[in-house]
C-alpha positions in Angstrom: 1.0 -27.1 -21.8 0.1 -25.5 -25.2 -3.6 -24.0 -23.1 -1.1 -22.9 -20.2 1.2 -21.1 -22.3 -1.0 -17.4 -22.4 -0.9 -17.8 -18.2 3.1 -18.3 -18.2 3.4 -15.7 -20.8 1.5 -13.3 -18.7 3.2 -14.1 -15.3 6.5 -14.7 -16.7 6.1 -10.8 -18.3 4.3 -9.7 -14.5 7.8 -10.4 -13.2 9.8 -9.0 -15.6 8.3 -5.2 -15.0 8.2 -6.0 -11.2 11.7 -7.0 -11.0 13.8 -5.2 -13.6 16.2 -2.9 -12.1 14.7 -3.5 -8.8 17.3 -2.7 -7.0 18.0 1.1 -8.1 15.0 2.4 -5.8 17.8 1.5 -2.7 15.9 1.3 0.4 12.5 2.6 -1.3 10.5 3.2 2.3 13.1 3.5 5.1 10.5 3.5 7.1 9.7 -0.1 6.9 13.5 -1.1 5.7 14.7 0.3 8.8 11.7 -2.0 10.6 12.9 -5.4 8.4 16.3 -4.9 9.3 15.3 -4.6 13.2 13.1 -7.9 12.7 16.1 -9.7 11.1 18.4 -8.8 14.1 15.8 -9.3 17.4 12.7 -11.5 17.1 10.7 -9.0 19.6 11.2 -6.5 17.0 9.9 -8.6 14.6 6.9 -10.0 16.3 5.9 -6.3 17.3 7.4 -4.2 14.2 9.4 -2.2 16.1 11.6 0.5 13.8 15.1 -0.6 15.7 16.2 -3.7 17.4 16.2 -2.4 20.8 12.6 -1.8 20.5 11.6 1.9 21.4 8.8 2.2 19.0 6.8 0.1 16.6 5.9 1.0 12.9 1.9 2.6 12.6 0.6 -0.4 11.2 0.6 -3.6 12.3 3.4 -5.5 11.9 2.4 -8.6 8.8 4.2 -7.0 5.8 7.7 -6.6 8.3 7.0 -9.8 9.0 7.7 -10.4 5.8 10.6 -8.5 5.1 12.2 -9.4 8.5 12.0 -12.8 7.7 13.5 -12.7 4.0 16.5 -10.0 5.3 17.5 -12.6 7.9 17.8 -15.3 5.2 19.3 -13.2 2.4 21.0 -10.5 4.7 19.6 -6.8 5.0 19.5 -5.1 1.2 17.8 -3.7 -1.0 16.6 -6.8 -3.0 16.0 -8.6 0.6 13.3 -6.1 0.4 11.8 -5.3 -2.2 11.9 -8.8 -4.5 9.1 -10.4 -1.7 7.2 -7.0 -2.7 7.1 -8.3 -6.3 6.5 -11.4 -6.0 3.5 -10.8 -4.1 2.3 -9.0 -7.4 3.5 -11.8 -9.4 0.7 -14.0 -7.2 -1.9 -11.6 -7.0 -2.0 -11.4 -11.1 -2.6 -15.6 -10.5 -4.3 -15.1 -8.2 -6.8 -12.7 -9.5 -6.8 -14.4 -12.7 -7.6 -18.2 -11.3 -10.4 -16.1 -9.4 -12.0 -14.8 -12.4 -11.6 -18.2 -14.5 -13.8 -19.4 -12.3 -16.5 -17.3 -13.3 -16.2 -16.1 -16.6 -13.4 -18.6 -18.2 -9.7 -18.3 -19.4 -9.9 -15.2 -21.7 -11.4 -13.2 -18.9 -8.7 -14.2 -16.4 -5.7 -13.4 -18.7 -7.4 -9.9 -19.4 -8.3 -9.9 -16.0 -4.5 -10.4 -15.1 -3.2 -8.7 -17.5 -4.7 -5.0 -16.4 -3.7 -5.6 -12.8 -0.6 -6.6 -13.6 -0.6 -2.9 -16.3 -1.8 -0.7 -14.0 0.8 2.2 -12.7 0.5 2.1 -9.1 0.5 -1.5 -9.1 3.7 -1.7 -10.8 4.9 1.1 -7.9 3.6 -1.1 -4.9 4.8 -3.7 -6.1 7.9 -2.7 -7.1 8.0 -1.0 -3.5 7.8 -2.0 0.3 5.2 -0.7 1.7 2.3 -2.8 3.2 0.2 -2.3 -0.2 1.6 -5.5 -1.9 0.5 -7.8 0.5 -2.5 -6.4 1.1 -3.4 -6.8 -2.5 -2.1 -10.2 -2.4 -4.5 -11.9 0.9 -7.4 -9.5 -0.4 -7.7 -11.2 -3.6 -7.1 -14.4 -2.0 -10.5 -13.7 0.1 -11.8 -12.7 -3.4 -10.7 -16.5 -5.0 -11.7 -18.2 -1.7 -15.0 -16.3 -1.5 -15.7 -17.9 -5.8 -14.9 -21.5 -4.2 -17.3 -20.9 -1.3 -20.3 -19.7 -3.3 -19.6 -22.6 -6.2 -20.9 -25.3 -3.2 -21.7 -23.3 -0.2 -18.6 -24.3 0.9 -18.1 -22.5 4.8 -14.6 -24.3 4.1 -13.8 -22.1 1.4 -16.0 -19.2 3.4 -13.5 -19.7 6.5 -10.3 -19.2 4.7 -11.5 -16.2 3.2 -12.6 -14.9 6.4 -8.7 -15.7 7.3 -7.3 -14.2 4.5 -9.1 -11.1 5.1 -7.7 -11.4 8.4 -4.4 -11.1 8.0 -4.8 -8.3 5.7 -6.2 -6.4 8.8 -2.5 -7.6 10.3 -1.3 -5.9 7.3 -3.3 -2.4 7.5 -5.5 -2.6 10.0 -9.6 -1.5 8.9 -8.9 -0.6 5.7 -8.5 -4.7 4.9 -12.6 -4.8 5.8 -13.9 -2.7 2.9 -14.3 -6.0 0.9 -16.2 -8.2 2.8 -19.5 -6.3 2.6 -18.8 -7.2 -0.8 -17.5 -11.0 0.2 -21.0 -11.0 2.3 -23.3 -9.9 -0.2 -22.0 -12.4 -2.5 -22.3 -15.3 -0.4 -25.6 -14.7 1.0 -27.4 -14.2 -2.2 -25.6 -16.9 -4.4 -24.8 -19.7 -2.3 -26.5 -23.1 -3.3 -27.8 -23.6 -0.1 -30.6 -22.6 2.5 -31.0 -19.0 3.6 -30.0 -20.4 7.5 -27.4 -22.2 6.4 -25.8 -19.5 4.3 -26.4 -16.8 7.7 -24.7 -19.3 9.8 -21.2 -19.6 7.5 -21.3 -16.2 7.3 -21.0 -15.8 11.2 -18.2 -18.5 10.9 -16.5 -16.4 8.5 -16.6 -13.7 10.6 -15.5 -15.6 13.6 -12.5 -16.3 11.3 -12.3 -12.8 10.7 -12.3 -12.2 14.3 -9.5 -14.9 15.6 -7.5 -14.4 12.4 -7.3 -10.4 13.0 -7.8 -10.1 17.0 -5.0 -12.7 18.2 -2.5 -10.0 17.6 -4.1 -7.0 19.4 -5.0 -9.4 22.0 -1.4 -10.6 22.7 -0.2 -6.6 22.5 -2.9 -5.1 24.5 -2.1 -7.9 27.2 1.3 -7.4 26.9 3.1 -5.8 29.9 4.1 -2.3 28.3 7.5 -2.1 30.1 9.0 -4.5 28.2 7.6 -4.2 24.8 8.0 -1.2 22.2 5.8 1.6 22.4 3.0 1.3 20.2 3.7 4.3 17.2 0.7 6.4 15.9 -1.2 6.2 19.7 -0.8 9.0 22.0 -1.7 6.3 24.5 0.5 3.4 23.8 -2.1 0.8 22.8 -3.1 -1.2 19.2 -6.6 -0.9 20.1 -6.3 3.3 19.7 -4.6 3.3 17.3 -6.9 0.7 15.1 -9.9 3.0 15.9 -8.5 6.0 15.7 -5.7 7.6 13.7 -5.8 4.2 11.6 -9.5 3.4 11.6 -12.4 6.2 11.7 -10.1 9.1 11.9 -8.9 8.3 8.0 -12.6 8.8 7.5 -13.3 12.2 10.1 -9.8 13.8 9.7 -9.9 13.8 13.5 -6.5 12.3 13.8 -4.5 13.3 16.7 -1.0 12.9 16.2 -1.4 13.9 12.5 0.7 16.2 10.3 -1.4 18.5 8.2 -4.3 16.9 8.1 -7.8 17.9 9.4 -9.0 18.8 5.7 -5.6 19.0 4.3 -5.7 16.1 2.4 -7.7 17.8 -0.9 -11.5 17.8 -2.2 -13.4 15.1 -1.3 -16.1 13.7 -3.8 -16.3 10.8 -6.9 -14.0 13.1 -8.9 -11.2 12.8 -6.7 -9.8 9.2 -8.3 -10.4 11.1 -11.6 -8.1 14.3 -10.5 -4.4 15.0 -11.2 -3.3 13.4 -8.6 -4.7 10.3 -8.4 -6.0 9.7 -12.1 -2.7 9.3 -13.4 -2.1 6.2 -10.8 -5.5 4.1 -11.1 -8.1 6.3 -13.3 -6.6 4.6 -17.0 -9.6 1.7 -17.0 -11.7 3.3 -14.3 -14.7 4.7 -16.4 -14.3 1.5 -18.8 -15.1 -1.2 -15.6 -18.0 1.4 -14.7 -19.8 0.9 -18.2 -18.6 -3.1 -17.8 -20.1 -3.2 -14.8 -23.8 -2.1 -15.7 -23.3 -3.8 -19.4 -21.9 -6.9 -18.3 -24.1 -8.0 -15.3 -27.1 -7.6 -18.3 -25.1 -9.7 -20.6 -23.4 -12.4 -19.0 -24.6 -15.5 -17.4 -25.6 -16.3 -13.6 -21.9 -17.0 -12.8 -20.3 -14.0 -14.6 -23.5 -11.8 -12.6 -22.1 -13.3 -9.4 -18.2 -12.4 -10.5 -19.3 -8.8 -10.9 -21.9 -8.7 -8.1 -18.4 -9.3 -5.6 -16.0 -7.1 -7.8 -18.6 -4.5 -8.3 -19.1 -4.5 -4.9 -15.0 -4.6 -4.0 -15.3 -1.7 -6.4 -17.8 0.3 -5.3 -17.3 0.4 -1.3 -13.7 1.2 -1.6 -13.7 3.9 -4.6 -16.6 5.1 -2.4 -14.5 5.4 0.9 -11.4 6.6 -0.9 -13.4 9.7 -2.3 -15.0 10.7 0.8 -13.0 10.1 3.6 -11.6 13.5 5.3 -8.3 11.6 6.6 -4.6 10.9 5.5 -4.9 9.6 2.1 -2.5 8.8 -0.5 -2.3 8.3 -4.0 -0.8 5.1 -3.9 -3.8 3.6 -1.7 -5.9 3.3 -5.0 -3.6 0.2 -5.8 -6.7 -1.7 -3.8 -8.8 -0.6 -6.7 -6.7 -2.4 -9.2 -7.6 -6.3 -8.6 -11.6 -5.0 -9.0 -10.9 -2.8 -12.0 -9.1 -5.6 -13.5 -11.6 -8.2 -12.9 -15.0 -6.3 -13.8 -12.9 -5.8 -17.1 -12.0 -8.8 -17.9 -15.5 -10.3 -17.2 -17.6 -8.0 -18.6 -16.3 -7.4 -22.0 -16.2 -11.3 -22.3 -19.7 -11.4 -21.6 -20.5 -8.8 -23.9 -18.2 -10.0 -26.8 -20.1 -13.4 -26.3 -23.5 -11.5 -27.5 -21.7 -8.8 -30.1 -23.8 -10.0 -33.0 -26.8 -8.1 -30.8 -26.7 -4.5 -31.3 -26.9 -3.3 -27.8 -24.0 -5.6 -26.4 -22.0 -4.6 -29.7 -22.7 -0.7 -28.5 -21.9 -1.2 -25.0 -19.0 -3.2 -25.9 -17.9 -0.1 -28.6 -18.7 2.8 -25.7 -16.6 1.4 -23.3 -13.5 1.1 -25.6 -14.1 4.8 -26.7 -14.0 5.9 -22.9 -11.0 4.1 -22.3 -9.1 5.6 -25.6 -10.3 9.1 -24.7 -9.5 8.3 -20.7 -6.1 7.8 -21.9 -5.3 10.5 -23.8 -6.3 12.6 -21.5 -3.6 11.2 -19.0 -1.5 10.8 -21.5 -1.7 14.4 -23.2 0.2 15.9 -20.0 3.0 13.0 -20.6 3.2 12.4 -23.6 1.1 14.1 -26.5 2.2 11.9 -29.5 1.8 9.3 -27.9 -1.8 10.0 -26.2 -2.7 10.7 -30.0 -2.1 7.3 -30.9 -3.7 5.6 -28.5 -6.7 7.8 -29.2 -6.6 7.4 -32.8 -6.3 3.3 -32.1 -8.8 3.1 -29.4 -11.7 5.0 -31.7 -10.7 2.8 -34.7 -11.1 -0.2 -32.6 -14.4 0.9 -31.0 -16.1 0.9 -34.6 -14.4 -2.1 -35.4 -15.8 -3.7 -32.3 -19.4 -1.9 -32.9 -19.0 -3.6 -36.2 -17.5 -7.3 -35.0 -20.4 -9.4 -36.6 -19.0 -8.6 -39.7 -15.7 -8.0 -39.0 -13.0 -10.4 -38.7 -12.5 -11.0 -34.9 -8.4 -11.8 -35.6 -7.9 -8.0 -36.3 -10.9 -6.6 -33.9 -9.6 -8.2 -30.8 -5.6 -7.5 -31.2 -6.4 -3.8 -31.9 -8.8 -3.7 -28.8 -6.8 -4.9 -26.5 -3.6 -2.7 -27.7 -5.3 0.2 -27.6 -6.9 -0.6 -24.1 -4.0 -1.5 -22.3 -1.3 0.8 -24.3 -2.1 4.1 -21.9 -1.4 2.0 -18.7 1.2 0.1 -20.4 3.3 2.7 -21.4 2.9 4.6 -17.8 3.8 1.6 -16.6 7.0 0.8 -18.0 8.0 4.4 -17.5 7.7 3.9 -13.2 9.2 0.9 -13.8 12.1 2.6 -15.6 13.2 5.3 -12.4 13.5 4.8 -8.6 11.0 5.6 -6.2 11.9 6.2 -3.1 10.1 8.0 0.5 7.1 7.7 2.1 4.7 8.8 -0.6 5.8 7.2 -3.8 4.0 8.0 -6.8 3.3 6.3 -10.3 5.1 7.5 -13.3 7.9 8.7 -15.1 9.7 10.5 -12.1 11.7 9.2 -9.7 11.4 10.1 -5.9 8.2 11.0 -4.0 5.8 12.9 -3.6 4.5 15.6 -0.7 7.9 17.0 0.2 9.7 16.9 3.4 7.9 20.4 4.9 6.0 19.6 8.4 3.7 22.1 10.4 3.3 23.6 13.5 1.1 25.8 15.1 3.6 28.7 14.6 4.3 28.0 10.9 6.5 25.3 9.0 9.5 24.0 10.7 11.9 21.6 8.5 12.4 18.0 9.7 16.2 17.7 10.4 18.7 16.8 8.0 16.3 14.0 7.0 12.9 15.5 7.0 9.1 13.7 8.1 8.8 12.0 4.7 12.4 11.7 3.5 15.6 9.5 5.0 18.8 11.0 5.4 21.9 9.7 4.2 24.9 9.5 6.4 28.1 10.5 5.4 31.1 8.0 6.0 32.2 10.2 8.7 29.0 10.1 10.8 28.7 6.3 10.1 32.0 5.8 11.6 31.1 8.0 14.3 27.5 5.8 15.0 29.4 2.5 14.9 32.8 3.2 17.6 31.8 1.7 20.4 27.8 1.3 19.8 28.0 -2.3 21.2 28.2 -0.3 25.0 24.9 1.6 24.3 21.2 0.3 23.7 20.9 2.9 21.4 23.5 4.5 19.4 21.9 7.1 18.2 18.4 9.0 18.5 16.7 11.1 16.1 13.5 13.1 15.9 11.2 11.3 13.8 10.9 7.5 12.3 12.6 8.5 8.7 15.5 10.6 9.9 16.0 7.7 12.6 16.1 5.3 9.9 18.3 6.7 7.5 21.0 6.5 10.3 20.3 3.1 11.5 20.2 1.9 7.8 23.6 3.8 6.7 25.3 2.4 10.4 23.8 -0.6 11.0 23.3 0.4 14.5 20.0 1.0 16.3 18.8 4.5 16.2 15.5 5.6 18.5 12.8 7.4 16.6 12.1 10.0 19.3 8.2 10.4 18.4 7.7 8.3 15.8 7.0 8.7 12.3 5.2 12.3 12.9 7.1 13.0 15.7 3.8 13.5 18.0 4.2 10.1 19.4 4.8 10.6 23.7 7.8 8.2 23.2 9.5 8.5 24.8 8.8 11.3 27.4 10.8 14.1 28.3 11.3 12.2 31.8 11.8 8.8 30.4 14.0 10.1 27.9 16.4 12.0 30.7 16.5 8.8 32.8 17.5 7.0 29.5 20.4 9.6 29.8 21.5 9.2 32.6 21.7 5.7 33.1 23.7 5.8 29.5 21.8 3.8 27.3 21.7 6.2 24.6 24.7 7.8 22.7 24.1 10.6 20.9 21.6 12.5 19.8 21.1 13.4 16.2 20.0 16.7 14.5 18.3 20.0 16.4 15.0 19.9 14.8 11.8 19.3 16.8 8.6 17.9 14.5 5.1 19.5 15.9 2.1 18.8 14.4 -1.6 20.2 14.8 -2.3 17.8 17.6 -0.9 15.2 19.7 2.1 15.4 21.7 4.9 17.9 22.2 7.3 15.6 23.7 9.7 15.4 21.0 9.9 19.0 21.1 10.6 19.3 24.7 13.3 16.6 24.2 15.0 18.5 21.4 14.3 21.8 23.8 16.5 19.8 26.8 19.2 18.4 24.7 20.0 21.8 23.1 20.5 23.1 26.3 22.0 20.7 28.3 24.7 19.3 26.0 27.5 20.8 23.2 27.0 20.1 19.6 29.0 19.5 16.9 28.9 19.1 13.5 29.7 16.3 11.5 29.1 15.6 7.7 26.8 18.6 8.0 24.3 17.1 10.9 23.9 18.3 14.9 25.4 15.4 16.7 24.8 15.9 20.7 27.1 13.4 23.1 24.7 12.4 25.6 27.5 11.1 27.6 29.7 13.9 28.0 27.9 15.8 30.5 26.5 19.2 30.6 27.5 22.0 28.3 29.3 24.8 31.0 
């Protein structure tokens, strides 16, 4: 018990940031709440991660992490803690996770330090405070990563299999970018496996059979699903998984060439290695970047075969995905860097073991001292902006404890190690517990000590910037009680109660109602879904209600349905205003 107790310390403190005050971010992304509470009221909305229980459109990911959520609002009813406490939990096991992976390797120290900056690092403590399909990502990724360790230990194609299915379902989660890792997975195998060179080719193509099945059952059963009675598939222009893996969520995040994006098409900043290091991203993953660079190169010279091996896979995690994330030309957010964190966090805690292990020889005592002087100056740098006292300390602290290191054959290791450590993780920490302390809410959260999102609610089109409704493309709107009432009277008679331009201002109504509301569009509001014709002859055969709001979304590309829609309605029917929103009867007949 008494060798367990650093482990249950470091868990049992994981799930105290992750869960305090949980509750105050509300909905966090309505987006996906709105998508959980369709799953817990209509099992095909579930199984396709459709945004309302009647199924107009699905979500523009596939569906695992609302399978998630569906599940646990059906048990525990649809609320915020419904949702978000599976999102923290998920961190909870990826800090095990990540550190029963690297205990494997490089032994217990280097798995609680391992753990310990994952569990620290500020857009880990946003995603998993948060409910979008980051957290279990993280979570299956690093469970390839532990099952990949067991594999090599005994060329195990066992162990090589599950990993293949782990990665798998990460796919399920978000789609191509699950696959940066398993170059790194493959690599790893294939050189360190006990085994013959055949022998290790031929698990790797059972792995990636794994891969295959574990990741292709579910865009088999949609593609071959008969379209008319199942939700149109959101972010394709042509209604089909397959498109929308390859394009506007597969190579397109790498060209730009999206169609159906909003602003992208260079719009999403400078490409290039310093982009993790800039303002907006360096604040969210950069703290211990630079450090598990020099840990990296230092550590594979110093440590053993298995610790070489360790950072041979994490290097490699590293290295592909920092690699994409700088250079891809697509939609990219800040918060995507939380894939970084498990590698950061793992390179760390092996390589300064392995260096700590040699510190009586000058150049691991150097290396070892250089890489704790990068972090302290790392951090006061982000600091600085924040918090200028407290950047100071951490700098002052972190240079102290880099000559202490650089002088830990003589000095006592009960003061060298304490300081280290504190002044490593004291930046992130500190960050940390700030995002932990606000609410984050919308569809690009960031890290930090303000509450809300990031990127605004403004949208483009080719004649200059339109707002997005009451709501807006990256923001929810909240219903007042006289709307609500309005949604509910009666909604029982119509499929729909409501519809709404755009996936957030949709779910904002269905979420304040309880009703379902059609995002006309989807979440950019380029989607053809519906049409303007299939829209009409929903109309007319009186399946939807009313419809909410004046304001049409058009992006740079894809389709101008939504627009038409909004176009028809505004002349066809008589508005009125209630609790400050357009509300449109769609059964009243014409205007006169």
């Amino acid at each position: 018990m008494r060798a367990r107790l650093p482990l249950l310390l470091l868990l049992a403190g994981t799930a105290v940031l992750y869960l305090w005050r949980l509750g105050d971010s509300g909905w966090a992304n309505a987006y996906y709440s709105a998508a959980a509470q369709a799953g817990s009221q209509s099992w095909s909305a579930w199984f396709f991660g459709a945004t309302d229980s009647s199924g107009a459109i699905t979500v523009d990911k596939t569906p695992a992490s609302v399978w998630v959520m569906g599940l646990s609002a059906r048990l525990f009813g649809v609320n915020a803690w419904s949702i978000l406490v599976p999102q923290a939990l998920m961190g909870v096991g990826s800090v095990w996770l990540l550190y029963a992976t690297v205990r494997r390797v490089a032994g217990v120290a280097a798995g609680l330090i391992a753990g310990a900056v994952l569990a620290l690092t500020p857009v880990a403590v946003l995603m998993f405070r948060f409910n979008n399909p980051d957290a279990l990502l993280v979570l299956l990724l690093v469970a390839g990563a532990y099952c990949t360790v067991r594999a090599v230990e005994k060329a195990s194609w066992k162990w090589l299999a599950l990993a293949g299915v782990a990665v798998g379902f990460a796919f399920l989660t978000k789609m191509l970018q699950a696959f940066l890792v398993l170059p790194a997975f493959a690599v790893a195998y294939l050189v360190a496996a006990p085994t013959s060179l055949g022998k290790r080719l031929l698990h790797l193509v059972g792995a990636g059979v794994a891969v295959v099945v574990s990741a292709g059952w579910f865009i088999a059963v949609v593609e071959l699903w008969p379209t008319a009675s199942r939700p149109y598939i959101g972010g394709s222009q042509s209604n089909s998984v397959l498109e929308l893996t390859l394009g506007y969520n597969g190579f397109g995040r790498l060209t730009g060439d999206e169609v159906g994006s909003v602003g992208g098409g260079g719009g999403w900043g400078s490409t290039g290695w310093s982009r993790l290091l800039g303002n907006e991203m360096g604040s969210q993953i950069a703290w211990l970047l630079p450090t598990a660079v020099v840990l990296l190169v230092a550590g594979t010279w110093a440590g053993g075969r298995r610790e070489r091996v360790g950072l041979g896979l994490w290097g490699g995690w590293l290295v592909v995905t920092a690699g994409v994330f700088s250079f891809m030309s697509g939609i990219i957010h800040a918060y995507y860097t939380v894939a970084l964190a498990p590698a950061i966090g793992a390179i760390i805690g092996i390589g300064s073991v392995a260096l700590w292990r040699r510190r009586h020889e000058p150049v691991a005592a150097a290396a070892l001292s250089g890489a704790l002087a990068v972090t302290s100056l790392q951090c006061y740098l982000l600091l600085s902006g924040w918090s200028s006292g407290l950047a100071m300390v951490v700098l002052v602290l972190g240079l102290l404890g880099a000559v202490g290191v650089f002088l830990a054959a003589v000095a006592p290791a009960v003061v060298v190690v304490p300081v280290a450590v504190v002044a490593a993780l004291s930046g992130p920490g500190a960050y940390s517990m700030a995002t932990a302390a606000v609410p984050h809410s919308g569809a690009i959260p960031s890290a930090g000590p303000e509450s809300g999102m990031r990127g605004g609610v403004v949208v483009f089109s080719p004649g200059g910037q339109r707002g997005g409704g009451m709501g807006g493309l990256l923001s929810a709107p909240a219903p007042g009680a006289e709307l609500v009432s309005l949604l509910q009277v009666n909604s029982g008679k119509f499929r729909w109660a409501a519809a709404a331009v755009g996936s957030n201002n949709a779910a904002g109504y269905q979420l304040g109602a309880g009703v379902p509301v059609m995002a006309v569009g989807g979440f950019n509001g380029t989607d053809p879904a519906p049409t303007l014709a299939q829209f009409q002859d929903l109309v007319r055969s009186g399946r939807i209600h009313y419809f909410l709001g004046g304001a049409g979304m058009r992006g740079e590309s894809g389709s101008d349905a939504a627009e038409r829609i909004v176009e028809w309605v505004a002349d066809t029917f008589t508005a009125k205003t209630v609790d400050g929103v357009d509300v449109y009867d769609l059964t009243a007949g014409a205007q006169q």
